[in-house]
N, C-alpha and C positions, 0 to 999 in steps of 0.2 A: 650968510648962507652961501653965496658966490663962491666964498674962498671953501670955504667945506667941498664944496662942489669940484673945486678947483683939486684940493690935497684928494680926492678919492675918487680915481678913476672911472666910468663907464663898466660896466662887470666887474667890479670890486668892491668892497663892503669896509666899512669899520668896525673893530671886533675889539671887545671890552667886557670885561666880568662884566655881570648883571650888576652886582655887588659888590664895595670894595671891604665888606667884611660877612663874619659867620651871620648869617639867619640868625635872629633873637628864637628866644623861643617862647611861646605864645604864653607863660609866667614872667616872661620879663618884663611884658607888656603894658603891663599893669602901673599905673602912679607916676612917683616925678620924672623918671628914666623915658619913658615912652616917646616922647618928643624927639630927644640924645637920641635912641637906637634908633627909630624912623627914619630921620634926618640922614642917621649915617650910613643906615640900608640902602635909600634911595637915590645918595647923591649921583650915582653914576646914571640913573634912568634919569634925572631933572635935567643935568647936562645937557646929555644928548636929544630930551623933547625940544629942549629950546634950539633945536637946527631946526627943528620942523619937518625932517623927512622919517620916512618909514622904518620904525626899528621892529627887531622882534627878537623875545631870551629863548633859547632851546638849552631843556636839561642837560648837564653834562657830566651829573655824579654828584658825588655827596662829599662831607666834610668828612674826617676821622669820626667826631660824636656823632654820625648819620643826618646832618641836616644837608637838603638841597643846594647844590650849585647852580648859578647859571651863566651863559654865554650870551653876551649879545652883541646883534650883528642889527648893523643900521647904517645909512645912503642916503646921499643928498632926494632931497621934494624931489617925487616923479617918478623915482628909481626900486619900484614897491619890487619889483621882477628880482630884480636884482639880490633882493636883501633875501625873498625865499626862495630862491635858488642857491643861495649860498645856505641856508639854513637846514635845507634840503642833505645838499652836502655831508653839511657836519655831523648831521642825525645820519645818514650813508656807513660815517668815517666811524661813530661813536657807535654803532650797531656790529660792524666789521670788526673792532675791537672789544666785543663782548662788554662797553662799559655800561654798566646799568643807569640807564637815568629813571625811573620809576620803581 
């Protein structure tokens, strides 16, 4: 946790898809698959819970087939200001650019 603390500055965030693949969609959910697609949904949120500081996904658009994107932005323990200030931001930057995230 130290060193995380250490790589990521004071008023600076770590910023990583939510996801490192498409949304399933909620028929693929179903049977022996669901495990496989969970797993591979969430690897990038498990990662980063095990620092143990404050993260959070803000919309930031859709796939080609219309399924949700997200962005996430997360900071060493303690640094909660940080992360929605930045989040803040991006929803700012992603509104200014007319991109739809809803």
């Amino acid at each position: 946790m130290a060193r995380f603390a250490s790589i990521v500055p004071t008023g600076r965030v770590l910023v990583t898809p939510t996801s490192l693949t498409e949304p399933p969609r909620f028929d693929d959910l179903h049977g022996a698959r669901y495990d496989e697609l969970y797993r591979e949904a969430h690897r990038m949120l498990w990662a980063l819970n095990e620092l143990d500081g404050p993260a959070i996904t803000v919309p930031c658009g859709f796939t080609d087939s219309g399924l949700p994107v997200g962005l996430q932005l997360c900071a060493p323990s303690g640094r909660d200001a940080d992360v929605l200030s930045a989040a803040e931001r991006v929803e700012n930057v992603l509104t200014e650019q007319h991109v739809p995230t809803h």
